[in-house]
C-alpha positions as CSV (number, residue, x, y, z in Angstrom):
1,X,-37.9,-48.2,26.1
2,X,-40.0,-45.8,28.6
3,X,-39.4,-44.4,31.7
4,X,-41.2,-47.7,33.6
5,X,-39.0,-50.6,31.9
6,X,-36.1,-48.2,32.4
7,X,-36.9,-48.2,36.3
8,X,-38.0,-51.7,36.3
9,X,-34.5,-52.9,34.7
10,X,-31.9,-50.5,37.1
11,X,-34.4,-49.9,40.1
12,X,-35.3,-46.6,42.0
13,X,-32.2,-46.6,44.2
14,X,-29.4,-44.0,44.0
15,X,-26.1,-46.4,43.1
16,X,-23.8,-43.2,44.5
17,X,-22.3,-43.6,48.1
18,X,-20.8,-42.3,50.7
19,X,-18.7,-44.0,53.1
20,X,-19.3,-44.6,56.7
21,X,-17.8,-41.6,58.9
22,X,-16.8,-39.4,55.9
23,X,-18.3,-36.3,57.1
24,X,-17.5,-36.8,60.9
25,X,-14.1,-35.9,60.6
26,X,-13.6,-34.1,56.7
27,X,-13.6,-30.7,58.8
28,X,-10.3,-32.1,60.7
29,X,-9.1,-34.3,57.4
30,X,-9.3,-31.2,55.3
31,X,-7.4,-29.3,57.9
32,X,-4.5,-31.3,58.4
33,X,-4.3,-31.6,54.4
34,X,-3.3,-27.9,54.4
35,X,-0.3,-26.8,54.5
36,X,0.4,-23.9,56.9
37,X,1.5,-20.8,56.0
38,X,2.2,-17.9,58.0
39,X,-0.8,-14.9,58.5
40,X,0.8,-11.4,57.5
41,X,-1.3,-8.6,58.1
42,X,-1.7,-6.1,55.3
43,X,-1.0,-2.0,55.7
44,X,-3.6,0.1,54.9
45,X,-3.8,1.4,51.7
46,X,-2.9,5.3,51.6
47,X,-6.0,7.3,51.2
48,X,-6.0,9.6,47.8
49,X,-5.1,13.3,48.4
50,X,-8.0,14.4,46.5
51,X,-10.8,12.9,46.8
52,X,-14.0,12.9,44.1
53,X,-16.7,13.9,47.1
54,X,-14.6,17.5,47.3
55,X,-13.9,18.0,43.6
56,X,-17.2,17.1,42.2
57,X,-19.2,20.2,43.1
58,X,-16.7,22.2,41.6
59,X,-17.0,20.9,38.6
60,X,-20.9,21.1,38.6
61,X,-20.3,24.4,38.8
62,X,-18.0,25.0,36.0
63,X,-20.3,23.1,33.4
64,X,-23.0,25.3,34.6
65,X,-20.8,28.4,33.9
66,X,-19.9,27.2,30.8
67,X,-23.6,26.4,29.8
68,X,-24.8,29.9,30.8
69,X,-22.2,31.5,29.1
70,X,-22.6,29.7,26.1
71,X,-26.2,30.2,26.4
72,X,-25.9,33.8,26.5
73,X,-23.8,33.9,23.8
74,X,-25.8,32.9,21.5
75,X,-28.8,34.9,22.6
76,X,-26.5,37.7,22.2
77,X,-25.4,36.9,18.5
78,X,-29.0,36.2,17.4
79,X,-29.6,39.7,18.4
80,X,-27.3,41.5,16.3
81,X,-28.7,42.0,12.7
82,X,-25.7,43.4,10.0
83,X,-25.2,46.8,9.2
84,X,-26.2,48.4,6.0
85,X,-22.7,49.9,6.0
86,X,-21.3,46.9,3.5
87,X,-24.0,47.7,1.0
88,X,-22.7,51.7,1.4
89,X,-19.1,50.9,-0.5
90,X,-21.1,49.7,-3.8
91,X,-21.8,52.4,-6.6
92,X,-25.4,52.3,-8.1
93,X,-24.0,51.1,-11.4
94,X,-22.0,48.5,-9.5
95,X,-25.1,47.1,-7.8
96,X,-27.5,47.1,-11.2
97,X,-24.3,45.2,-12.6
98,X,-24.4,42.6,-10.4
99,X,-28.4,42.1,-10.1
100,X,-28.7,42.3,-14.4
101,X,-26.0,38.9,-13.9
102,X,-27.3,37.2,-10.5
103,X,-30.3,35.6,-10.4
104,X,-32.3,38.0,-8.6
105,X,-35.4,39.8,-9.8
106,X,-36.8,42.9,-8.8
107,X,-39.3,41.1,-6.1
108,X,-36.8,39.5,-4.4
109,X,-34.3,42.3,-4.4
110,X,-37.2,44.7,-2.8
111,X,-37.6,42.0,-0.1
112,X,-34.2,41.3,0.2
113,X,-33.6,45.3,1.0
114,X,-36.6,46.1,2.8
115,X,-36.7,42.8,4.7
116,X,-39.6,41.7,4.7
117,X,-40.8,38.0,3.6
């Protein structure tokens, strides 16, 4: 079936309807189908001690703190290079022990003392 037999057959009226008067009084019908109940006005709700507006800045603050000081931190410990004082407690024999059974040779143990790359 298409669209024109289908209007042909039922028509181009709408076959919903309202009834006569039904929005002239529906304002006052729905009104008395209430039931009443009795208004009670609400206390304002107590306002937080602290609020976010006055701690927020303070807190800014404190991460920033904490980010310079971390910062500089690290920039400090980069700085530092290790003393040669470790190497001091080792006997000759002790170190030629230990690079005859590492896996070290001579190359790398020059660079390694002198350090370069």
């Amino acid at each position: 079936m298409t669209e024109e037999e289908l209007r042909k057959k039922i028509g181009k009226e709408n076959p919903f309807r309202v009834p006569e008067g039904y929005f002239e009084g529906f304002a006052d019908n729905m009104m008395r189908l209430l039931p009443e109940r009795e208004f009670k006005e609400q206390a304002p709700a107590a306002q937080p001690v602290i609020r976010r507006k006055t701690w927020r800045p303070w807190l800014y603050a404190a991460a920033a703190v904490c980010a310079v000081a971390f910062i500089v931190g690290a920039v400090h410990r980069a700085d530092i290079r290790p003393s040669d004082e470790p190497l001091a407690q080792y006997t000759e024999e002790e170190m030629a022990d230990y690079m005859a059974t590492s896996l070290f040779d001579e190359y790398t143990l020059y660079c390694y003392l002198t350090d370069e790359e």
